[in-house]
C-alpha positions as CSV (number, residue, x, y, z in Angstrom):
1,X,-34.8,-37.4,6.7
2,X,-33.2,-37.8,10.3
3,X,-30.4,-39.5,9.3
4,X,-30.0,-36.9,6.0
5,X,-29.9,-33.8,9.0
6,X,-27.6,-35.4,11.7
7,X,-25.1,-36.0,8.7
8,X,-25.6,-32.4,7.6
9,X,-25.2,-30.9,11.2
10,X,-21.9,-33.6,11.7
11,X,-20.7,-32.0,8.4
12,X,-21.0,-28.7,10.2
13,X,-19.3,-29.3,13.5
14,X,-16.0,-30.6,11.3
15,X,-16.8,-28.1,8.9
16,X,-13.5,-25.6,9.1
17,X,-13.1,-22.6,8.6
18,X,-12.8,-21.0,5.2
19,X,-9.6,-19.3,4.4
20,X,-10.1,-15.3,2.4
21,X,-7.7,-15.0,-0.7
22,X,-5.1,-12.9,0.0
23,X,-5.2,-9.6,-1.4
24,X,-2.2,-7.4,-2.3
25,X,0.9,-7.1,0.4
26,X,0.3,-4.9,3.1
27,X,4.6,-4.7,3.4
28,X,5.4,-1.2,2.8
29,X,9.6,-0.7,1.3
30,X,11.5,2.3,1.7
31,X,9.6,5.4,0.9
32,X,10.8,9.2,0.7
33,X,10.0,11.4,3.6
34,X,10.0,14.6,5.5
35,X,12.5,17.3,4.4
36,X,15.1,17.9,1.6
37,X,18.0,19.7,3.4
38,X,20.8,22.1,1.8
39,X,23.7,21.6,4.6
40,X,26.5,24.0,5.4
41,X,30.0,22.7,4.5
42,X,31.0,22.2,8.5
43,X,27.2,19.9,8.3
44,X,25.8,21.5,11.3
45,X,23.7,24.2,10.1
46,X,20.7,23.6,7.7
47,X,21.0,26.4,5.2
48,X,17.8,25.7,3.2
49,X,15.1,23.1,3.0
50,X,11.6,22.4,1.6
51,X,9.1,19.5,1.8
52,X,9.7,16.5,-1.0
53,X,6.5,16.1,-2.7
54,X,5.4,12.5,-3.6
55,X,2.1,13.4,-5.0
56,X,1.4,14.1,-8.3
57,X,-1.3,16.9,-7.7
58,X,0.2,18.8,-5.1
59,X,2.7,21.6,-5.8
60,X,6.4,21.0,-5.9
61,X,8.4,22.7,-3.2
62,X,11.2,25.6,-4.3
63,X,14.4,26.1,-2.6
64,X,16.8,28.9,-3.3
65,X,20.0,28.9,-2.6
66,X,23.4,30.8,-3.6
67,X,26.2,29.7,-5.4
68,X,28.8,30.4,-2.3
69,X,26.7,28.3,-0.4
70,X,28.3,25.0,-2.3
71,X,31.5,23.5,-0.8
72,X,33.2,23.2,-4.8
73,X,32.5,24.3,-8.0
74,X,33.6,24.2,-11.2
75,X,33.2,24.0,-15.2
76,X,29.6,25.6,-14.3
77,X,28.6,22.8,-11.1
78,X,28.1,23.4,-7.6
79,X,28.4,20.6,-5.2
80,X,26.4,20.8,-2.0
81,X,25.8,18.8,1.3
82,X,22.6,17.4,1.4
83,X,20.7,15.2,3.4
84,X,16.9,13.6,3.3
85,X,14.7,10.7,5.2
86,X,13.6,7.6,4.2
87,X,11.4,5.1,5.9
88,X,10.3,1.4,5.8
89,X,7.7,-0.6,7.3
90,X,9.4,-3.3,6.7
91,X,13.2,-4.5,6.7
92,X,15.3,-3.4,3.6
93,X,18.6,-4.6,3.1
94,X,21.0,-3.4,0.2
95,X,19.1,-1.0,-1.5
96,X,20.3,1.8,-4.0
97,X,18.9,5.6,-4.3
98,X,19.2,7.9,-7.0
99,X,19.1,11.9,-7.4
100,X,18.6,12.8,-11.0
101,X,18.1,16.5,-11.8
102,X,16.6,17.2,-15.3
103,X,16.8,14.2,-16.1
104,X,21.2,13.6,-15.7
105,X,22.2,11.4,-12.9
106,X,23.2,13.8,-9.8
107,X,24.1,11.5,-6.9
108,X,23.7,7.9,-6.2
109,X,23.7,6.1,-2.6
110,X,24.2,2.4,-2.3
111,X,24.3,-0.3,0.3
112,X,21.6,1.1,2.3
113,X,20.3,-0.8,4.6
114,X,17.0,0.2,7.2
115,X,15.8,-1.0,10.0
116,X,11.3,-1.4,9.9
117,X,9.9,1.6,10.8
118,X,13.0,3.1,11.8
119,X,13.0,6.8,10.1
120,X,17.2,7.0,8.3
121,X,18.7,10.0,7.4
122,X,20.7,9.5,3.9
123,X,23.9,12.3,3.5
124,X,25.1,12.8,0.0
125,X,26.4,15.6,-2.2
126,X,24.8,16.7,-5.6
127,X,26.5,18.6,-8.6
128,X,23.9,20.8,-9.3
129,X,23.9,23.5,-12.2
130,X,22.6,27.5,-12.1
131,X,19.0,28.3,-12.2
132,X,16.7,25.9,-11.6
133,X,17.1,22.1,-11.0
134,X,14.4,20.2,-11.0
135,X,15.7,17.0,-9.0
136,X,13.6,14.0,-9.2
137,X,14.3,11.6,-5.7
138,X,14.3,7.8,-6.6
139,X,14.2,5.6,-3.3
140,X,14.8,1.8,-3.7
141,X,15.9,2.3,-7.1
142,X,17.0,-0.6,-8.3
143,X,13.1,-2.3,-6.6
144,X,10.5,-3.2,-9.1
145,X,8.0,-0.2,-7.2
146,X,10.7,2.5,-6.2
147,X,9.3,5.5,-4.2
148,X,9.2,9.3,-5.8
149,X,9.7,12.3,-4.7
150,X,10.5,15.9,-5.9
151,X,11.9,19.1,-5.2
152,X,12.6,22.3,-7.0
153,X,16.3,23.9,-6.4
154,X,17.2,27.3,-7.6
155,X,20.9,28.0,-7.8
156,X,21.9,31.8,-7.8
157,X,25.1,33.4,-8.4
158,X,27.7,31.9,-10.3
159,X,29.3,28.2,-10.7
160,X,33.1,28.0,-11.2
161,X,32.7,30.9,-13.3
162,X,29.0,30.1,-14.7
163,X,25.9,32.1,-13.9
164,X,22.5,31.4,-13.5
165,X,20.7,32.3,-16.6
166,X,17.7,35.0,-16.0
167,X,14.5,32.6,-14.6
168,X,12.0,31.9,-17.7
169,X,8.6,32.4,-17.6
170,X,7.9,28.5,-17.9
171,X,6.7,25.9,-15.2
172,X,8.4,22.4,-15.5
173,X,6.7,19.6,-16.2
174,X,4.4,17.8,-13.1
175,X,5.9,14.3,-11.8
176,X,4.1,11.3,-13.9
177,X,0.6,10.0,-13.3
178,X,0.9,7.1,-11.0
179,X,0.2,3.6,-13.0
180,X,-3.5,2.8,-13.4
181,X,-4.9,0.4,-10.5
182,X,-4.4,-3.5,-11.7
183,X,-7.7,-5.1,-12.2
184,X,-9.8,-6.8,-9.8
185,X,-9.6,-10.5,-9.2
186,X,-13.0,-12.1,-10.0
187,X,-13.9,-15.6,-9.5
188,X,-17.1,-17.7,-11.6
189,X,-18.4,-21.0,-11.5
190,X,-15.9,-23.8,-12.1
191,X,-13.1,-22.4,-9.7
192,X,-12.1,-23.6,-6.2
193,X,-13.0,-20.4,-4.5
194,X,-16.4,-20.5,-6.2
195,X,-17.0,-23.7,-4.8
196,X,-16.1,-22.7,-0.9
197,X,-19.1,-20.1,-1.7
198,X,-21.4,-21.9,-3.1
199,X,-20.9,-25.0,-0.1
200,X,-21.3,-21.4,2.4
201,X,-24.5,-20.5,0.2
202,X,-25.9,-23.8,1.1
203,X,-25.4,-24.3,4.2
204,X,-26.7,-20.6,5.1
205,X,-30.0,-21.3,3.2
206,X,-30.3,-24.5,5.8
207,X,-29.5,-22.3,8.6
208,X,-32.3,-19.6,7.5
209,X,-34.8,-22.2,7.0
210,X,-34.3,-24.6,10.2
211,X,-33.1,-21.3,12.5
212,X,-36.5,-19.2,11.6
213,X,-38.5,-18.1,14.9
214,X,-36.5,-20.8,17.2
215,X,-34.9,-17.4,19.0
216,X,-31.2,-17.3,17.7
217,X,-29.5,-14.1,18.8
218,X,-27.5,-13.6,15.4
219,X,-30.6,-14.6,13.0
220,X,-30.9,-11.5,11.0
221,X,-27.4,-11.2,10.6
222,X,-27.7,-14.9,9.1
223,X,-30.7,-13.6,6.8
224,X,-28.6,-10.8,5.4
225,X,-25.8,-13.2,4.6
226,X,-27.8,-15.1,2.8
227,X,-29.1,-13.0,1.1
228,X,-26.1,-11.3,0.0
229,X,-25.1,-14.8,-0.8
230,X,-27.7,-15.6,-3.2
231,X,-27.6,-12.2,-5.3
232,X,-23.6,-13.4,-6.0
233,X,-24.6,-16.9,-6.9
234,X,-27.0,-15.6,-9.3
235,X,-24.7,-13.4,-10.5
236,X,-22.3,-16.2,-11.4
237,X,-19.1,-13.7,-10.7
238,X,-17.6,-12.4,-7.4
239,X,-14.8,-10.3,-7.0
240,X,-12.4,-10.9,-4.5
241,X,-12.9,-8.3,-1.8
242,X,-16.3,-9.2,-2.5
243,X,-15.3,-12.9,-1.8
244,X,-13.0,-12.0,1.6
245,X,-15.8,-10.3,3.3
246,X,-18.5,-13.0,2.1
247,X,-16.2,-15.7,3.3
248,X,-14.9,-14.1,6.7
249,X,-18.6,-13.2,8.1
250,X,-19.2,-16.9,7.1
251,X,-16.6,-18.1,9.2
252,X,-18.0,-15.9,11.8
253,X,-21.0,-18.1,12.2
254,X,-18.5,-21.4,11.6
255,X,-17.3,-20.4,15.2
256,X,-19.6,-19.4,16.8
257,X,-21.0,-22.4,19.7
258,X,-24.5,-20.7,19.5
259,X,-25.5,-21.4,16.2
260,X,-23.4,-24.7,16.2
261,X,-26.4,-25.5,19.1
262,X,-28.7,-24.1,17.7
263,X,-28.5,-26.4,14.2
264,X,-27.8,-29.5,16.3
265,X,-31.3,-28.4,18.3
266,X,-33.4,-28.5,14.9
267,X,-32.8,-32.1,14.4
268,X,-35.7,-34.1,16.1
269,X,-34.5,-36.8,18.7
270,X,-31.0,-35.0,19.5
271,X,-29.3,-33.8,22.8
272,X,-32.3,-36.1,24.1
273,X,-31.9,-40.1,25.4
């Protein structure tokens, strides 16, 4: 029985420690922010500007602005100065925006590059119609998660001859539900990361048992783990955040020289001659 707990307690001390699953990437890419600016034609005056909405429960932001505000128009277009912010908490090299309005392709930026978390300013110069534009802002377009954001524009007066038709009693459609949340990673018997638990499990129902009314500081701590422990083992599934926090307050006790000493000191005959 001796020689069974000095192994166990050996096992312990070379025991390392166990490594969470990594959950989804923190990296952030470029995302829309701040203000959508209507610019005068010298580009030193803002003439209009509203917030860009990315959610899709708040309201979306109206600008008006006139027709002899655009720099050219023609065959029923006016062509403005614009600029908006993007941001990145992490670097971004090469990327591609888009401005659609109504759906029809408005304005396209390329070769963007940014800097992390480094606000850029993006100049460029829409065709818009009269009456109301709804312009739809796609950052990082060509990325496989691109950032949204919207904006209302209301064009008044005329366009190279064309006039803004009288407003409509009508609200346009709210940007698209956001995609539904990807399911969560589970783990069961028979997988690696099942095993890693099940060898904590064990060796925290040693630690309970031998550590019980010998004075460790962190014993209720170790109780609670346990039991927490056990109700997943006898659930037979864990999912992963579940997992991560299981495995990191594990690892807690791994390090710690106290309860290292205070296994070794339940073995009879050591730290004696």
């Amino acid at each position: 029985m001796k020689s069974k707990a000095l192994l166990l307690i050996s096992l312990l001390a070379a025991l390392p420690a166990l490594a969470a699953e990594p959950g989804p990437g923190s990296g952030s890419g470029p995302q829309v922010t701040g203000m959508f600016r209507f610019v005068s034609q010298d580009g030193l005056r803002v003439l209009q500007q509203a917030a860009v909405s990315t959610s899709t429960t708040s309201p979306i932001a109206t600008i008006t602005i006139g027709g002899g505000d655009a720099f050219m128009s023609g065959s029923g277009h006016c062509a403005y100065n614009v600029k908006y912010d993007e941001i990145s908490a992490v670097a971004a090299t090469n990327t591609t925006n888009r401005l659609f309005s109504n759906d029809t392709l408005i304005a396209q930026n390329t070769r963007l590059d940014l800097v992390p978390k480094v606000l850029k300013t993006v100049w460029t110069q829409p065709y818009l119609v009269p009456g109301v534009n709804n312009i739809k802002l796609v950052i990082n377009a060509e990325s496989d998660k691109p950032s949204i954001g919207w904006v209302r524009v209301n064009v008044t007066g005329s366009c190279g001859g064309v006039t803004a038709p009288a407003p409509k009693d009508s609200t346009p459609p709210k940007p698209p539900a956001p995609p539904a949340a990807p399911p969560v990673q589970k783990f069961s018997p028979g997988s690696t990361q099942w095993a890693t638990l099940y060898t904590a499990w064990g060796y925290s129902n040693y630690g309970v048992t031998q550590l019980k009314g010998k004075g460790y500081a962190r014993y209720a701590d170790l109780v609670k783990l346990n039991a927490d422990l056990t109700a997943v083992v006898n659930a037979k599934t864990v999912e992963l955040p579940v997992y991560n926090s299981l495995m990191e307050r594990w690892n807690s006790f791994l390090n710690d020289p106290a309860f290292k000493a205070a296994m070794a000191a339940t073995v009879p005959g050591t730290g004696k001659k």
